[in-house]
C-alpha positions in Angstrom: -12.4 0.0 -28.2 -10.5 0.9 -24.7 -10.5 4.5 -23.7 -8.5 5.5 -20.8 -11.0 6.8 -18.3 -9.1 9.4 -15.3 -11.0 9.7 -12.2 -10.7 12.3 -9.5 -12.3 11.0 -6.5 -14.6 7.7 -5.8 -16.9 6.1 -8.5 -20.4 4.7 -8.3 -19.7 0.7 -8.3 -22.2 0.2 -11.0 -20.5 2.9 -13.4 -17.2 1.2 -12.2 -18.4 -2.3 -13.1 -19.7 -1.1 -16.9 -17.0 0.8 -17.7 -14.5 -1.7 -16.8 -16.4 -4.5 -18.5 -16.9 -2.4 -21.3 -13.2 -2.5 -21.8 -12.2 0.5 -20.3 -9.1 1.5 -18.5 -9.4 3.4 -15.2 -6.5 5.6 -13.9 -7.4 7.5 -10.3 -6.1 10.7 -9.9 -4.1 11.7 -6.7 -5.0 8.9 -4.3 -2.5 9.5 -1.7 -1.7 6.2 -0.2 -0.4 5.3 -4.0 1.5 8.1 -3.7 2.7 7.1 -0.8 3.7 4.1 -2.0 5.5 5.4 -5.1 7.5 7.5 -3.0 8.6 4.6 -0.5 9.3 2.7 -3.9 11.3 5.7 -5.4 13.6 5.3 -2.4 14.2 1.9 -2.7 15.1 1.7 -6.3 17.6 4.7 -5.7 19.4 3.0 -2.6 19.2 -0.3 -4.6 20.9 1.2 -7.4 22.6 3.9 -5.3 21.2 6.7 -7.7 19.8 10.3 -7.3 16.5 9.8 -9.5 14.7 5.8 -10.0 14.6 6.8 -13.7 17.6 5.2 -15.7 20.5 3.1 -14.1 23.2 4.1 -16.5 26.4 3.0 -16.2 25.8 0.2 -14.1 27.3 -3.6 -16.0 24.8 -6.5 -15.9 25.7 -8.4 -14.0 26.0 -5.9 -11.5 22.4 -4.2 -12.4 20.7 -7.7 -12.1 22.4 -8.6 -8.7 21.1 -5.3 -7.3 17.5 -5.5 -8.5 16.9 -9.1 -7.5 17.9 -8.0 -3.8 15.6 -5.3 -4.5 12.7 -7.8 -5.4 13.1 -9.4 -2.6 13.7 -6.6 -0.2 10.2 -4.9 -1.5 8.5 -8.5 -1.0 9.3 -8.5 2.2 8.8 -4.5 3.1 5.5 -4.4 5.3 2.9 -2.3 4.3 -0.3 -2.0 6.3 -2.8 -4.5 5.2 -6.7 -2.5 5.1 -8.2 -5.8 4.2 -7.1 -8.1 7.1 -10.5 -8.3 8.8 -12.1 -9.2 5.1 -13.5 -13.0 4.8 -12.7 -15.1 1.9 -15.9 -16.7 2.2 -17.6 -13.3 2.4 -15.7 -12.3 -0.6 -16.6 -15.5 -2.8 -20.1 -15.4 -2.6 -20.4 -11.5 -2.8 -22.0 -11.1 0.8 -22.1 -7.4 2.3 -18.4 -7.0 0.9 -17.3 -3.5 -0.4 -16.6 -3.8 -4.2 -14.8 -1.1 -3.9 -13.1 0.5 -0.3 -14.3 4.4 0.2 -11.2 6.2 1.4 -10.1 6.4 4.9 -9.9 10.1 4.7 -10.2 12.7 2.3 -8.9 12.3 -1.1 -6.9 15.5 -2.4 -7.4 15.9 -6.0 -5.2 18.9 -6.3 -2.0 16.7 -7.2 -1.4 13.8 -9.5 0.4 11.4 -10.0 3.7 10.4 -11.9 3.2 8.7 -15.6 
C-alpha cells in the first residue's frame, strides 16, 4: 500500500531508498529552490495566458488556449535554470562511484513555509 510520506528537511539515503522502494511517496516540505521555481512558473503561465492567478484560463476559445500554451512549452524549455549537476560524471553516476544519491542543500532549508498543493 502507498502512503504519502511529507518530509521537512534532508533524509538518511538508506531510509530514502526503503521507503521509496517500499512504495512510498515522498513530498519535501519547503525546499526553496522549488519554490523558486513555482513562482518563476506562476509567472509564465499568467503572461502566457495574460491572467491574474495560473489557476483556471476561463474564457479563453481553443484554439486560442492551445496556441498560447504550446508557445509556453516551448518558451519554459528553453528558460535557463542553473544546472547543480554540471560537474557530475555519467560514468561516475552509472557505476555508483562516490556520487551523492541525494544533493544536501546549498544552504539552509526553511521549514516554516510550504508549498502549494
Amino acid at each position: 500500500m502507498t502512503t504519502v510520506q511529507v518530509i521537512s528537511g534532508s533524509l538518511e539515503d538508506r531510509l530514502r531508498r526503503e521507503l521509496v522502494y517500499a512504495g512510498d511517496l515522498l513530498v519535501f516540505k519547503g525546499v526553496g529552490q522549488m519554490s523558486d521555481l513555482c513562482d518563476l512558473t506562476d509567472e509564465l503561465v499568467c503572461e502566457a495566458l495574460d491572467a491574474s492567478e495560473p489557476v483556471g484560463a476561463t474564457g479563453i476559445e481553443r484554439e486560442n488556449y492551445v496556441a498560447r500554451v504550446g508557445a509556453l512549452q516551448r518558451r519554459y524549455r528553453k528558460h535557463h535554470l542553473k544546472n547543480t549537476n554540471a560537474s557530475w560524471d555519467l560514468e561516475e553516476i552509472r557505476t555508483g562511484k562516490n556520487v551523492p544519491v541525494v544533493l544536501e542543500p546549498a544552504e539552509p532549508v526553511g521549514t516554516a513555509s510550504e508549498l502549494r498543493a
